[in-house]
N, C-alpha and C positions, 0 to 999 in steps of 0.2 A: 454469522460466523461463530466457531464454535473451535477453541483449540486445545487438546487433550495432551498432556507434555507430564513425562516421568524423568526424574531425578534419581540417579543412581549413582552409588558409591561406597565407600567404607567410613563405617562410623570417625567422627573429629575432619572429614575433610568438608562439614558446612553445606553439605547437601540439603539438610532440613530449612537451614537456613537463607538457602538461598531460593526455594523454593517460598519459602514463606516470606521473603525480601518482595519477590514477583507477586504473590496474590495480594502480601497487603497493600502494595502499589495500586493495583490495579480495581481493590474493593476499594478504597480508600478518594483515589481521584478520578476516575473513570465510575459513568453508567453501565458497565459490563456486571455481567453477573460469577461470578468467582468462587470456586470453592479449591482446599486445601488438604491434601490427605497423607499425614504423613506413617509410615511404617518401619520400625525399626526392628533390628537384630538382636539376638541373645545379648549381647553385649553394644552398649552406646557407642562406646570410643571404641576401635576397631571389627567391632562386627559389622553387617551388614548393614544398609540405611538407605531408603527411599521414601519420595513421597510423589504425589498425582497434584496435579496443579490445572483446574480447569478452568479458561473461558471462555465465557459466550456473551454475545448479544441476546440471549432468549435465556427464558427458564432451561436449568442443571438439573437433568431427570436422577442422574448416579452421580455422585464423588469421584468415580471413577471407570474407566472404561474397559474394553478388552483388547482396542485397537489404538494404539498412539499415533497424532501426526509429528509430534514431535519428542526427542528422547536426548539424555544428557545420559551419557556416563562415564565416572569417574577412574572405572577400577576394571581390570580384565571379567572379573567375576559376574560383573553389572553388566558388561558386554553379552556376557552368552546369556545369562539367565535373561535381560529385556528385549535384546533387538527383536525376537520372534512378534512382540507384539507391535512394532513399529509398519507401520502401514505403508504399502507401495506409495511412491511421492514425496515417504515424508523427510524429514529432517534427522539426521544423525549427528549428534554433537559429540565429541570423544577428548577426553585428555589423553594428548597422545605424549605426551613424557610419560606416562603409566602404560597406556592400553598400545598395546604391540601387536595385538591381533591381526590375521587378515581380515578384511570384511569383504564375507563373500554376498553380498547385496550388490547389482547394480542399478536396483529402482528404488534406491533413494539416496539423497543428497546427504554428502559427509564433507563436515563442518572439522577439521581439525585444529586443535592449540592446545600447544605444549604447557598449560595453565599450572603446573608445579611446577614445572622450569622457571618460566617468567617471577611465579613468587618469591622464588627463593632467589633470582637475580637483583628483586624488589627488597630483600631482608624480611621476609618474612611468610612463611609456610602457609598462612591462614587464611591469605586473604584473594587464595587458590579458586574459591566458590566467589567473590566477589567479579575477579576476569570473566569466570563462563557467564557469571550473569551479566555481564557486559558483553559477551560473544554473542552471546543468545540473545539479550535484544538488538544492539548490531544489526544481526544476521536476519533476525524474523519480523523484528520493525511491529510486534505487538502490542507497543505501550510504548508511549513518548521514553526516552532516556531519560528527562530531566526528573520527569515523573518516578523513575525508579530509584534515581539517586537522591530524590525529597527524603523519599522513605528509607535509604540505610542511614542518609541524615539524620533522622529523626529517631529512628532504631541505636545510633551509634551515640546519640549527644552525649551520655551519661560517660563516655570515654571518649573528649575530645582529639586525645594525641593519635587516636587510630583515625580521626577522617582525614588528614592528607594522604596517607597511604591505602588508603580504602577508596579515594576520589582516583589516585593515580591507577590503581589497578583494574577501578571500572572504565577509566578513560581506553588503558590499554587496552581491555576485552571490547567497547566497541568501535575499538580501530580495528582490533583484527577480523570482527563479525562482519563489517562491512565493506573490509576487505573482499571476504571470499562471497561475498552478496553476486559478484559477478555482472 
């Protein structure tokens, strides 16, 4: 098994992070083989921001691919410039409090949450990339949950006051993820 997953957004909304939240989970406590690719925009905070997130059971020939089976994005702009590489079957992840688009795809599966809503009903904007990453495993059941939440545990200790609201936010993301699991 082999899973090729782009993260897209606008710089400050935790896309790198939450990407890199995922791979080092999964190098970390899992025999899977992982790699991490992130790319950023003229500007960190507000410009553009993605990264390529791969795994597999086997040797990682590229970093990254030209076909996704699965895609996160945060922003209208991540919409148009990524779905094209999203592969029939695959997985569409969207913050829809942002992305308002239509999506004229109907061979692949869209995953919606209003993940800037929920934060900011939580008290806090930030912890917007922490819900997807809770939707996203939820939804795709790629890596244990407890397993990802070790790791923003361990990511997060040096700022204890942020892990109850960083627990409650990934709690919520994979309610919702496995919610629409179907």
């Amino acid at each position: 098994m082999e899973t090729n997953l782009c993260v897209a957004g606008f710089g400050g909304q935790g896309v790198m992070s939450l990407g890199k939240f995922l791979a080092d989970a999964t190098c970390n406590s899992t025999d899977k083989n992982v790699t991490f690719f992130p790319s950023y925009g003229a500007e960190q905070r507000g410009g553009t921001a993605n990264c390529f997130v791969v795994i597999s059971d086997d040797d990682i020939g590229a970093p990254l691919g030209d076909v996704m089976d699965d895609l996160i994005v945060m922003n209208g702009p991540s919409l148009a410039k990524f779905l094209p590489t999203l592969k029939k079957g695959g997985n569409l992840f969207i913050n829809s409090s942002i992305v308002s688009d239509q999506i004229d795809r109907d061979d692949v599966t869209l995953v919606k949450a209003p993940v800037t809503e929920l934060a900011l009903e939580m008290g806090n904007a930030k912890v917007l990339n922490v819900i997807m990453l809770g939707v996203y495993v939820g939804f795709t059941q790629v890596i244990e949950p407890a397993i990802v939440w070790d790791t923003i545990e361990h990511k997060l200790a040096s700022k204890p006051k942020l892990l109850p609201l960083n627990k409650q936010a990934f709690e919520k993301g994979l309610e919702l993820g496995k919610a629409q699991r179907g």
